[in-house]
N, C-alpha and C positions, 0 to 999 in steps of 0.2 A: 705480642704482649709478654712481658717479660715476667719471671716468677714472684720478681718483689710484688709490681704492678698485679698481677693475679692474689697474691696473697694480700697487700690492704683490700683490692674488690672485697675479696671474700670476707675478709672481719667486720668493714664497714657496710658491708651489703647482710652479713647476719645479723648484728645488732639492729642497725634500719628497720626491715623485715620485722624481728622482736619488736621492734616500740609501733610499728605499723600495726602488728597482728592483736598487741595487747592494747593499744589504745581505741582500735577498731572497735573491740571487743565489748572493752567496758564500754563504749561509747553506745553500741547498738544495746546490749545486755539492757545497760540505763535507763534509754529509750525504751525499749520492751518495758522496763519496769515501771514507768511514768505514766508510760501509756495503757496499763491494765490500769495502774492505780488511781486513773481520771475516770477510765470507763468504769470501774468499781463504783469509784464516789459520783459518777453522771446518774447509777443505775441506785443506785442507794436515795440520791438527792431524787430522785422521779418517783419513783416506790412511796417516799416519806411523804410527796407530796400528792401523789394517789390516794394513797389513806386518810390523808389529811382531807382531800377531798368528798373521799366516802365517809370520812364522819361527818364532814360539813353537812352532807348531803341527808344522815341519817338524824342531826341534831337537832333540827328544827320540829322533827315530829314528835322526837323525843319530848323537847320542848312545850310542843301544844298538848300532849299527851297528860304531863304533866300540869301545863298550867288549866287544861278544861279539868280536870279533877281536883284541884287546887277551887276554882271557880264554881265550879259545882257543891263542893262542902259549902264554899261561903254564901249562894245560893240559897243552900238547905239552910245555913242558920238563920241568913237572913230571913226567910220565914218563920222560921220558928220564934225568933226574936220578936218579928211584926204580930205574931200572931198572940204571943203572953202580952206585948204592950196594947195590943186591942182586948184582952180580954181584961188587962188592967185596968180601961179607960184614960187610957191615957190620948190627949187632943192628938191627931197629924203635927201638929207645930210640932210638942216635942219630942214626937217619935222621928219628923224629919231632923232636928236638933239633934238627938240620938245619930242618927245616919251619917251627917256631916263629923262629928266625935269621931266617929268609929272608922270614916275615909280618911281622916287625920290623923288618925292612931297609927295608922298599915294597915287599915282593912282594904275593902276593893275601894276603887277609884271611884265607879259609879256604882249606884243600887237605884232600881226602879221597881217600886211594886202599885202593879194595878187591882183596880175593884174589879167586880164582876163581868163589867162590861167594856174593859180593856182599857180607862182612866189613870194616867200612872201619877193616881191621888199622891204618892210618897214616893218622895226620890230629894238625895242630896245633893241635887246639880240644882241651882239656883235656877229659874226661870219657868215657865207656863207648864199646866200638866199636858203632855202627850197621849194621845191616843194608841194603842198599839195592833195593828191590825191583823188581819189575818195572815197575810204574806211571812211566811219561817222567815224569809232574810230580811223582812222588817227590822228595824231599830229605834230604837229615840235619835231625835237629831239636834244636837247643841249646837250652833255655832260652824266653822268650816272645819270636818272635820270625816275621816273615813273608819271603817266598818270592816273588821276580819270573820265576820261573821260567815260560816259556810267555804271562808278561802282556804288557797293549799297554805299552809304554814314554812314552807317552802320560799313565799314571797316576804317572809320577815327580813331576809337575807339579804333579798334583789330590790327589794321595793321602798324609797324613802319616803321619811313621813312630809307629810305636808308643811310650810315653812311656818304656818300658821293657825295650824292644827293639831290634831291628837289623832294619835295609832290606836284601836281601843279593839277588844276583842271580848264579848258577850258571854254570859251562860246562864240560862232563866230553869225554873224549877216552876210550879205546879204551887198553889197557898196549902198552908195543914189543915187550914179550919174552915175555908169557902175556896170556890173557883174565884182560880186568879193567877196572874201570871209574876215571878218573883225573878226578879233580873240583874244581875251583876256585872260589872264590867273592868276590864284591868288595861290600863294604857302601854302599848307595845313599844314607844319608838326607844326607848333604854334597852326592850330585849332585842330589838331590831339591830341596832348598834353592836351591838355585844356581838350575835352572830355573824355580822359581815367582819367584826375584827381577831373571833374564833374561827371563820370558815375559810374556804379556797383563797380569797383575794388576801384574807390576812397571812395564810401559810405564804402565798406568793411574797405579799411584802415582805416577811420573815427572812426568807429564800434572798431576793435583791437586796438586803440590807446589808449581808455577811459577804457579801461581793465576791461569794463562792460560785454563784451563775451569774452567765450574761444576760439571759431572758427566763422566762417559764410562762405556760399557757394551759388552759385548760379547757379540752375539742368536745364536741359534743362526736356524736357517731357517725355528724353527715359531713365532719370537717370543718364544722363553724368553730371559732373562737371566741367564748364563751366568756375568760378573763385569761388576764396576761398582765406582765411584768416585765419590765426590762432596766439594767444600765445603758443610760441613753448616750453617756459622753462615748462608744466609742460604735455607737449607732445598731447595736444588734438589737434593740428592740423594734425592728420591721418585721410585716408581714411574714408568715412561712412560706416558703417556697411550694410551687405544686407539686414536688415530690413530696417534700416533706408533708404535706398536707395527704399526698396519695399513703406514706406509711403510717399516717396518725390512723386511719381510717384502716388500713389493715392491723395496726396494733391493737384496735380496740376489740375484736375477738381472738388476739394473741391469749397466751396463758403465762408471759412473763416478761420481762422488760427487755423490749429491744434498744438496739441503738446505731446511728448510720451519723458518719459525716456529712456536717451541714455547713460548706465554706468553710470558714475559719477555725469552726467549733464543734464539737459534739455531742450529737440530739440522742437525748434520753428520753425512750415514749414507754410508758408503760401503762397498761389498763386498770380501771376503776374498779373495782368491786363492791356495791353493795352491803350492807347488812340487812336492811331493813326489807321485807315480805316484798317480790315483785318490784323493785326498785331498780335492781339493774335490770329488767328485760322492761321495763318499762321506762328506761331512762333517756332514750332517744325521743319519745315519746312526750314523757314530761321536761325534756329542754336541759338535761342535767349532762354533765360533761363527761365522758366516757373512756379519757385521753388524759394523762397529765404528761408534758412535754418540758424538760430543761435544756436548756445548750450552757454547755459549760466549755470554757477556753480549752482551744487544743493544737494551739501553737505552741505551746509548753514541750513536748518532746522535740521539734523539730530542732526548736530555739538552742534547748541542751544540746542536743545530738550537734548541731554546729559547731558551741562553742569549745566539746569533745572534740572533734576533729582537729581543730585550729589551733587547742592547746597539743594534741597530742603531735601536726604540726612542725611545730615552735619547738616540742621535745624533741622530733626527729630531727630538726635540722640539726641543734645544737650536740646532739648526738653524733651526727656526721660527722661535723666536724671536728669534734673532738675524736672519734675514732679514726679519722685519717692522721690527725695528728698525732697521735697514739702506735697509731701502726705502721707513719713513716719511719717514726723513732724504732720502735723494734725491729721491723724490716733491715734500715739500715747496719743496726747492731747483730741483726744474726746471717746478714744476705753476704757480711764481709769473709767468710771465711768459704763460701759458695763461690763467690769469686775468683778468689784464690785456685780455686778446683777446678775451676773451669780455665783457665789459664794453665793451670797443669798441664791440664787434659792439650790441650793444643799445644804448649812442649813437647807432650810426648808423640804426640800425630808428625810432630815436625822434625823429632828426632833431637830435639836442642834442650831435652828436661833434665833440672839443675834440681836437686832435693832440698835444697836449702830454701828456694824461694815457699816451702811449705812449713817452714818452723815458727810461724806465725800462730798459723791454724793448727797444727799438730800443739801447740801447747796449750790449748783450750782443754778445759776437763768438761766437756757437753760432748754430745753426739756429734756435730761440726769438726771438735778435735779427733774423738775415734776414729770417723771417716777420715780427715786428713790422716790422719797416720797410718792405716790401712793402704791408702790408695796410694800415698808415698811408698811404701813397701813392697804395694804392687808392680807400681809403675818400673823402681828400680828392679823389679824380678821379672819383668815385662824386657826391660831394655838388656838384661843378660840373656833371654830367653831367644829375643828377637837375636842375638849376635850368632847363639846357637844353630839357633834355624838357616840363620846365611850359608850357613857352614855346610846345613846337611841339605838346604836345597839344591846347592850345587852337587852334590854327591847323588843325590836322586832325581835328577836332572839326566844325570848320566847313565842309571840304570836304569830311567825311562825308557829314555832312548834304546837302549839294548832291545826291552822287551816291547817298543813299538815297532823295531826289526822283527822280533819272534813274531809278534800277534800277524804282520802283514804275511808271514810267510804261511803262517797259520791258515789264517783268512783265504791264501791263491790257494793252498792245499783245499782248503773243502769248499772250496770254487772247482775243481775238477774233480771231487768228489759227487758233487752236484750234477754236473756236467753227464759224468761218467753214467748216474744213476739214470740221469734223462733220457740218455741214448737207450739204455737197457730197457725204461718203460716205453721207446719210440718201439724198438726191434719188436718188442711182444705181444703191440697190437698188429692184428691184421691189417693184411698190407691191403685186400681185396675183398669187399663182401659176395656175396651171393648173388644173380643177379637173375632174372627171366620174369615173365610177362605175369606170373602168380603172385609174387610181393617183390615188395621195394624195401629196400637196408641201409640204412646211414646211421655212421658211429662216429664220434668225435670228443676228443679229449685235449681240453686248453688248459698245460701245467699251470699249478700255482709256482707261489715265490719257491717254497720247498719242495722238493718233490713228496709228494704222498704217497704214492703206491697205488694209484687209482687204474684201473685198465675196462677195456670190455673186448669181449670175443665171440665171435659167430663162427662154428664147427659146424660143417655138411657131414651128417651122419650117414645118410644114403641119398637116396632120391626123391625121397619123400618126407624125410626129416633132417630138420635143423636143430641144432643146440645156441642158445642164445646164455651167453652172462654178460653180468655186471659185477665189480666186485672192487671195493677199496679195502684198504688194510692201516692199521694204525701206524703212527708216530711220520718220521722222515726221512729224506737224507738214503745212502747205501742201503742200511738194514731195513728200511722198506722198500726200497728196490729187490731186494734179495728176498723179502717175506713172497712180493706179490709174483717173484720168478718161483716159488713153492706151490700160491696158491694153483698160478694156471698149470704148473706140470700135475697137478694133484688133479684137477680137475678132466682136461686131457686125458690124464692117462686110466680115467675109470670110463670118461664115456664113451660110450660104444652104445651101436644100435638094440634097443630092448631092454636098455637101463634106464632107469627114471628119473627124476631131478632131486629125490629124495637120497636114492643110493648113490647118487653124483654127491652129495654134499658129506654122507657117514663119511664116504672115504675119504675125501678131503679133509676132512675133520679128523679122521683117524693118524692121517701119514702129518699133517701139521702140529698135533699133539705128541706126535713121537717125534720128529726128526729137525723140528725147528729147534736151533741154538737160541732164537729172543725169545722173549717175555713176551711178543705181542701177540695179534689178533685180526683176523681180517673174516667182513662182512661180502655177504657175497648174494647174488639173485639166478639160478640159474632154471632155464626154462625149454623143453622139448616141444618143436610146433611140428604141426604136421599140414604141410603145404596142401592138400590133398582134401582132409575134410575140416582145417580150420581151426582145431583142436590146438589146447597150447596148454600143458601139462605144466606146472612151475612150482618150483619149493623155495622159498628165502630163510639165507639165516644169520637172521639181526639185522636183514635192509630194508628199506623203505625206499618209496619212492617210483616203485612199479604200478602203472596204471593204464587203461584201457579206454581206447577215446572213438566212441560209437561216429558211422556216418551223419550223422546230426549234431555232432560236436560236444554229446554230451562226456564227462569223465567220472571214467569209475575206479578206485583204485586199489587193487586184486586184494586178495584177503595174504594175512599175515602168514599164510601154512608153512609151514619150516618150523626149524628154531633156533639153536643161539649159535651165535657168532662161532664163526671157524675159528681153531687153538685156544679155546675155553675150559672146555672141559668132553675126557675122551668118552666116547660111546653115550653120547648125547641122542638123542633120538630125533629123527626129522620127516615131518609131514611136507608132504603134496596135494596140491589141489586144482581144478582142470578148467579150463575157461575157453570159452568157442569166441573164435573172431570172424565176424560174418565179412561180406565184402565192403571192402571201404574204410574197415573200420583200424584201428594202430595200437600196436603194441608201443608204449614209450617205457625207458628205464633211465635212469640217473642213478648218481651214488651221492653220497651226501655231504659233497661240498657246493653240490646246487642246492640243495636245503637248511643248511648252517649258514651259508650264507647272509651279513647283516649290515645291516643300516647304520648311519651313523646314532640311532638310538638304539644299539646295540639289539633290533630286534631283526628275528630270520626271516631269509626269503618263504619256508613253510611250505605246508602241500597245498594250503588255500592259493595263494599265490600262482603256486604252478597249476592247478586245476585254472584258476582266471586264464593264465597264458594259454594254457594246450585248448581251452574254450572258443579264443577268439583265432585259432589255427583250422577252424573247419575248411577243407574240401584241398588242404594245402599239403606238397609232396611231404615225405619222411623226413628228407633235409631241411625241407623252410619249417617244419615243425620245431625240430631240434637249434635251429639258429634263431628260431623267433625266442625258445627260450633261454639260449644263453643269453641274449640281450637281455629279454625280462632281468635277467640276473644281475647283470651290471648297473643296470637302470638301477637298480633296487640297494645295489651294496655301496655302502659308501668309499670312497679314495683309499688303498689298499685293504680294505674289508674283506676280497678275495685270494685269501691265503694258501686255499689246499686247492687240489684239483676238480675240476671242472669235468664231469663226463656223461654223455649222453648216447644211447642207442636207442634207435626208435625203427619198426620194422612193420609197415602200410601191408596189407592184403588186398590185392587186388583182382583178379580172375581164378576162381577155386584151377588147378592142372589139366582137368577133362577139358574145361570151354576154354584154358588157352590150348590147346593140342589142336583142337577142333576149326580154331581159328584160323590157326598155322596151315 
C-alpha cells in the first residue's frame, strides 16, 4: 500500500470513526434519555392511579359518613316537626301534605313515622301504612326496589341500581313526645353514579382517554383483576401474563413502584395505600384492589435508536465519499513532489542523478520544497563524496593489505609463543607419580585454547611423606608460563621434610612478591600426607576445589585454612588444617577451570556439580575418578565454553605401609 493510499485510509477512516462514534452516541445517550423518561411517566401514571384508587376506595365511607348524619339531623327534625304538628291538631292528611312539600322542596326522599305500635300511620310515599317490625334491617317496601340499610357503602361504587327501582338508604330516630320510630330515607343511585365516575374505573377511563397508556388494571392481593382499561385497536387490552400477575402480587407489599417489561410495553405496578382505619390490611379481605398496574408503549426508544442509526448511516456514507474525494484531490497535490524524490533517490542508487529533474519540487515554498532542496544538495554532496571515497578506497585497499601481511605474521608469532609456553607447562609436570601398594596417584592436565598456567605436582619428601599441590596462576600466553615456572620453583625449593603446607605457602608468597616482574597472581593447594598413619596436613591459598571422597562415596570438601592468593600481598599470614584419610577413601584436587567452567547459560560447572560426579565414582580407581570428571565437564560446558585449563590430581589410600610390608 502505497503512502497516498495509507494517507486517504487514514482521513477517511478518522472522519467515519468521528460520525460513527458521535452518531453512536447521541443515538444510545437518546435512548437512555427516552427510556428513563417513559419509565418516569409509567411510574408517575401508576402512583396517580394508585391514589386515585385509594381515594376511590376511602370516598364512599366518607360518603355514608356524611350522608348518615345528614340523615340523621333530617330524622331528628322530622320528629320534631310531627311532633309540634300533633300537638297542633293538626289531621295525618295534612301533616302527610306537609311531608310530600318538604320531599319536594329537597328534603329527604322518603319519611316514615310510626305509632306506638310500629304503624307507619305518616309517610309521604303514596300507598298503604306499613308495619315496621322488629328486625334492625327491616324497611318499608314500595314497589321494586333495594335497601342500603346496614350495607358496606363500598357497594355504591360496584353495585347498580335496579332498572326499575330505587337505591335508597334509611336513618330512623326515636319520636320526642311518645315511642315511635321516625324514619328517613335518601335515594342513592345519583350518589352511586357519581362515585363509579369519581373512583378506579373512572381514573382508568381518564388514564385510556389521553392515549398516554395502552391498558391499566386494578389487582386485588391475590392477583385477581378487579377493573381494567385498555386501547383495544392495537390489542393490549388482554389478560396479564402469569408473570406479570406473579409481580402484581409481590408489588403489593412493595414500598414503591416497580416496573418490568411486559412484550411490547412497560408495566408499571405500584401499591395501594389506604387512608382510612384498617383499610389496607383489611383490603384483601374486603375485595379492594391492592395493585394499580399501567403499560405504557415502549417501542418508542428502540424505534428512535433505529432511526439514529440509519440517519447517522446515510451521514456516514456521504461522508465517505466525500472525504475520499477530498483526499484524493489533496493527496495528489501534495504526493507530486514525494515523487519526484523518490525518483531522485533511485538516480542516485543508480548513479545517473541529474539536479535538474528536482527544480520542480525545490521551487515549492512548503516543507515538499525544503526537503527537495535539501536532498538535492545532498545528493550532489553525496555524488562528490562518493568520487572521493573511490579514490581513497583504493589507497586503503592497499594499506590493508600491508597490514593483513603484518597481523598474519603477528598471528604465527604468538602461535609459537603459545606453543613455546605449552612445552614449558608439559616439561614441569611430572613425568612419574609415586607408586606402591599404600595409595594410588593420577594427575592430569587438558590445556585450554590459551595457555593458563595451570600445573600439579607430587614431591616424595622421604618415605613416609608426600607433598601433593595444585596450583593455577592468572592471565595467559608466556607470562604465565613464566609466573607458574616461579610458583613451582618457590614451592620446591622450601619443601623439605618437617615443613608444613603453611610455611610451604609464606615462602612462596614471599619470593613471588619480590622477584615477579608481572602484575599477576597465582592460587595454589598444597598438602603433606603421611602414607603411614593417613594424616594429610593441607593449607590453600585462594583455591577451591579440594575435597575428600569417604568409602561410601560420600564428599566432603576440606575447609578453607590458608589465605590469599600467592603475589598479593607480602607477609600475608597462612593457616593449616589436618584431615585423616582412612582406607579407601581419595583425596581429589582441581583448579578452577573445572569449576568456572559454563554452559551455554553462561552458568558454572560449581562444586555442587562436582560433589554429583565424585558421588557416582564410588569404589572406582584414582584415574576413572579424575576422567569421569573431566567428562562431567565437557558434558556440562557448552562448544568452546572451555577456555583455560583443565587439571586434576586425585591420590586413593589404600593399605595403611605396615599391612602392605606384611603382605609382601
Amino acid at each position: 500500500m502505497t503512502f497516498q493510499q495509507r494517507l486517504i485510509l487514514l482521513v477517511t477512516g478518522l472522519v467515519l470513526l468521528a460520525v460513527v462514534v458521535v452518531t453512536t452516541t447521541m443515538a444510545f445517550t437518546t435512548r437512555a434519555v427516552l427510556t428513563e423518561r417513559i419509565e418516569a411517566e409509567a411510574r408517575l401514571t401508576a402512583g396517580l392511579l394508585a391514589r386515585g384508587a385509594a381515594q376511590a376506595g376511602d370516598l364512599p365511607r366518607e360518603v355514608d359518613a356524611m350522608l348518615s348524619e345528614r340523615l340523621l339531623s333530617e330524622a331528628t327534625l322530622t320528629a320534631h316537626l310531627v311532633a309540634l304538628a300533633e300537638t297542633a291538631k293538626l289531621p295525618p292528611k295534612a301533616i302527610n301534605d306537609r311531608l310530600k312539600q318538604i320531599a319536594e322542596s329537597g328534603g329527604p326522599d322518603e319519611m316514615w313515622i310510626t305509632d306506638n305500635r310500629g304503624r307507619a300511620y305518616l309517610h309521604n310515599v303514596p300507598g298503604p301504612d306499613p308495619v315496621f317490625g322488629q328486625d334492625a334491617k327491616g324497611g318499608p317496601r314500595h314497589g321494586a326496589y333495594s335497601g342500603l340499610l346496614n350495607r358496606s357503602p363500598a357497594s355504591l361504587a360496584s353495585e347498580p341500581a335496579m332498572e326499575s327501582g330505587r337505591l335508597m338508604k334509611f336513618a330512623g330516630v326515636t319520636g320526642v313526645d311518645r315511642p315511635r320510630i321516625v324514619q328517613v330515607g335518601a335515594d342513592m343511585r345519583r350518589l352511586g353514579d357519581l362515585l363509579r365516575k369519581s373512583g378506579a374505573e373512572g381514573a382508568i377511563d381518564g388514564l385510556i382517554a389521553t392515549r398516554a397508556v395502552e391498558a391499566a388494571w386494578l389487582i386485588d392481593r391475590d392477583g385477581r383483576v378487579l377493573a381494567r382499561g385498555a386501547v383495544l385497536a392495537n390489542g393490549s387490552g388482554g389478560p396479564l401474563s402469569d408473570a406479570d400477575t406473579a409481580a402484581a402480587k409481590a408489588a403489593a407489599t412493595a414500598g414503591d413502584v416497580t416496573t418490568r417489561v411486559s412484550g411490547d410495553g412497560l408495566l408499571a405496578l405500584a401499591p395501594i395505600r389506604y387512608g382510612a382505619a384498617n383499610a389496607g390490611a383489611n383490603a384483601a379481605a374486603a375485595g379492594l384492589p391492592a395493585v394499580a398496574a399501567v403499560r405504557v408503549p415502549y417501542t418508542e426508544p428502540g424505534a428512535m435508536l433505529g432511526r439514529q442509526l440509519k440517519i447517522g448511516g446515510l451521514v456516514g456514507v456521504f461522508v465517505l465519499a466525500l472525504g475520499v474525494y477530498l483526499s484524493l484531490r489533496f493527496a495528489r497535490d501534495q504526493m507530486a513532489p514525494v515523487e519526484r524524490l523518490s525518483e531522485a533517490v533511485k538516480a542516485v542508487e543508480a548513479g545517473r542523478f541529474n539536479p535538474l529533474s528536482l527544480n520542480e519540487a525545490a521551487d515549492r515554498d512548503d516543507e515538499f520544497g525544503r526537503l527537495s532542496r535539501v536532498f538535492r544538495r545532498m545528493a550532489m554532496e553525496a555524488t562528490a563524496r562518493e568520487e572521493t571515497l573511490d579514490a581513497q578506497l583504493v589507497m586503503r585497499g592497499a594499506e590493508l593489505e600491508t597490514k593483513s601481511e603484518k597481523l598474519a605474521a603477528a598471528e604465527q608469532l604468538i602461535e609459537e609463543e603459545q606453543r613455546a609456553a605449552r612445552d614449558v607447562q608439559a616439561n614441569l609436570l611430572p613425568r612419574q607419580l609415586p607408586v606402591g601398594r599404600d595409595s594410588q596417584f593420577f594427575g592430569t592436565l587438558v590445556p585450554g585454547h590459551a595457555v593458563s598456567g595451570d600445573f600439579y605436582d607430587v614431591v616424595e619428601l622421604d618415605e613416609r611423606h608426600s607433598l601433593l599441590v595444585t596450583a593455577g596462576v592468572s592471565g595467559g600466553g608466556v607470562p604465565a608460563a613464566f609466573l607458574m615456572l616461579m610458583v613451582r620453583a618457590a614451592i620446591r625449593e622450601t619443601a623439605r621434610p618437617g615443613v608444613g603446607p603453611a610455611a610451604i605457602l609464606t615462602g612462596a608468597n614471599e619470593r613471588l612478591c619480590g622477584e615477579s616482574p608481572f602484575n599477576g597472581f597465582a592460587t595454589a593447594f598444597v598438602a603433606v600426607y603421611d602414607r603411614v598413619a593417613g594424616t594429610l596436613v593441607h593449607a590453600a591459598a585462594g583455591h577451591r576445589g579440594a575435597c575428600r571422597i569417604t568409602a561410601e562415596g560420600e564428599v566432603e570438601f576440606l575447609s578453607a585454612a590458608g589465605g590469599p592468593a600467592l603475589g598479593i600481598r607480602r607477609g600475608a599470614p597462612y593457616g593449616e588444617a589436618t584431615t585423616v584419610l582412612n582406607q579407601d577413601e581419595t583425596l581429589f584436587l582441581c583448579t578452577d577451570g573445572i569449576l568456572q567452567s559454563v554452559d551455554g547459560q553462561r552458568e558454572p560447572f560449581g562444586e555442587e556439580r562436582l560433589a554429583a560426579a565424585l558421588t557416582h565414582s564410588r569404589g572406582m580407581s584414582a584415574r576413572d575418578r579424575a576422567e569421569l570428571v573431566l567428562r562431567s565437564v565437557q558434558a556440562h560446558a557448552a562448544e568452546g565454553a572451555v577456555t583455560g585449563d583443565l587439571v586434576c590430581l586425585a591420590m586413593r589410600r589404600l593399605l595403611p605401609v605396615t599391612e602392605a610390608a606384611e603382605a609382601v
